[in-house]
C-alpha positions in Angstrom: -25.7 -58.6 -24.3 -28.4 -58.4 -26.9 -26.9 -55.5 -29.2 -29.2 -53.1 -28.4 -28.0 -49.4 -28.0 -28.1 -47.6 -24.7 -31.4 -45.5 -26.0 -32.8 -49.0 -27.0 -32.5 -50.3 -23.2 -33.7 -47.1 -21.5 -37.6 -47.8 -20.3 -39.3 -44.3 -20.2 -41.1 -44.1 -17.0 -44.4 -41.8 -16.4 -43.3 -38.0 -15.9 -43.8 -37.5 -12.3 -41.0 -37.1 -9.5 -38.1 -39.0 -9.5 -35.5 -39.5 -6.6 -31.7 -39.8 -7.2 -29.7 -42.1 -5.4 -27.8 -38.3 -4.9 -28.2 -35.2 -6.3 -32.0 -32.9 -6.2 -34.9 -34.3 -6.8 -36.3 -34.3 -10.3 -38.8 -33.8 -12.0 -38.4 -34.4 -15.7 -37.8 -38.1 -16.2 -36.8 -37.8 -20.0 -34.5 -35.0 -19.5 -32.7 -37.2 -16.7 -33.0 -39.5 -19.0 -31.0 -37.8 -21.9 -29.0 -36.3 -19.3 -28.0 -39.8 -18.2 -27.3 -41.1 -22.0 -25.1 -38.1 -23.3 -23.0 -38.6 -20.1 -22.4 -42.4 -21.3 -22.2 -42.1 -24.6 -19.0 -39.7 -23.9 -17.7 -42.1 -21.1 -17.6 -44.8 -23.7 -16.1 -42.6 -26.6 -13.6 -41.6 -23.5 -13.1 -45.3 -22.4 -12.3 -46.5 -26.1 -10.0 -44.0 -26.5 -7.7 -44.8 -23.5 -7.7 -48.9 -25.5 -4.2 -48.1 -27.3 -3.3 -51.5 -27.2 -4.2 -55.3 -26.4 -5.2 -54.6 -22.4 -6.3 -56.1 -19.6 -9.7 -54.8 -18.1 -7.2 -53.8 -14.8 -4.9 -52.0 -17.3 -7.7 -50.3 -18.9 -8.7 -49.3 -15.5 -5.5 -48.0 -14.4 -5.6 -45.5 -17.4 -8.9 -44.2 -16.6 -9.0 -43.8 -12.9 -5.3 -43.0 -12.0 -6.6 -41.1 -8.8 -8.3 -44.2 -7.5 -5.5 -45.1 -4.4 -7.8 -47.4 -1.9 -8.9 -51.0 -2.8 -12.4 -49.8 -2.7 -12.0 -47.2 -4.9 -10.1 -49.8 -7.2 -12.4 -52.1 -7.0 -15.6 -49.8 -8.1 -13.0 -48.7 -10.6 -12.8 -51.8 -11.9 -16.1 -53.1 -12.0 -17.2 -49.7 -13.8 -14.4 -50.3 -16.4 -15.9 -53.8 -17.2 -19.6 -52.5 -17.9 -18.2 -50.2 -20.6 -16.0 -52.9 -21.6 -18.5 -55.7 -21.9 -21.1 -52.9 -23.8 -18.2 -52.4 -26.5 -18.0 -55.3 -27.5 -21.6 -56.4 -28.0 -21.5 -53.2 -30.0 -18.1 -54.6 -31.8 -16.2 -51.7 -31.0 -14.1 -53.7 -28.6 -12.8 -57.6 -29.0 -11.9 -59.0 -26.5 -9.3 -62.6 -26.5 -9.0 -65.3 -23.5 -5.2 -65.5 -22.9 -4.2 -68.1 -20.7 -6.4 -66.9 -17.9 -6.5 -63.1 -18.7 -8.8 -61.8 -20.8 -7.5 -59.2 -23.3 -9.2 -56.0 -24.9 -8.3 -54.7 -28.3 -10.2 -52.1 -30.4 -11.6 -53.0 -33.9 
């Protein structure tokens, strides 16, 4: 990760209309845009929360998606939990220790 914020990464594309992968059609890229970052910016503030202690990414998981019962579900679960994780701790808002073969989560 290079430290940049989310509003850093975000390319602006020409205003025109956009399709979702769900959802209407839309037509105002920048307010999808904005619409997009507020949602993640609260996710993270939610995820980081839910850290109490030195975790596992699958612990931290566990906490946020405790409806999640089939292995797919899990899984997606999982993989959404590490993306926040691994943008905390560029930030520094997260470290994160190898121990033994587990890799463990801690907030700063």
């Amino acid at each position: 990760m290079d430290g940049r914020s989310l509003r850093q990464r975000v390319f602006v594309p020409p205003k025109n209309r956009r399709l979702r992968l769900y959802g209407p059609v839309f037509l105002d890229a920048q307010e999808q845009i904005t619409e997009l970052l507020h949602h993640f910016e609260n996710r993270i503030d939610f995820v980081l929360k839910k850290i109490t202690k030195e975790m596992t990414g699958y612990e931290i998981s566990q906490t946020l998606f405790t409806d999640r019962n089939s292995v797919l579900e899990q899984w997606i679960g999982i993989g959404a939990t590490n993306a926040f994780l691994q943008y905390m701790v560029s930030k520094g808002e997260v470290r994160v220790d190898k121990v033994g073969k587990q890799y463990k989560y801690k907030r700063v």
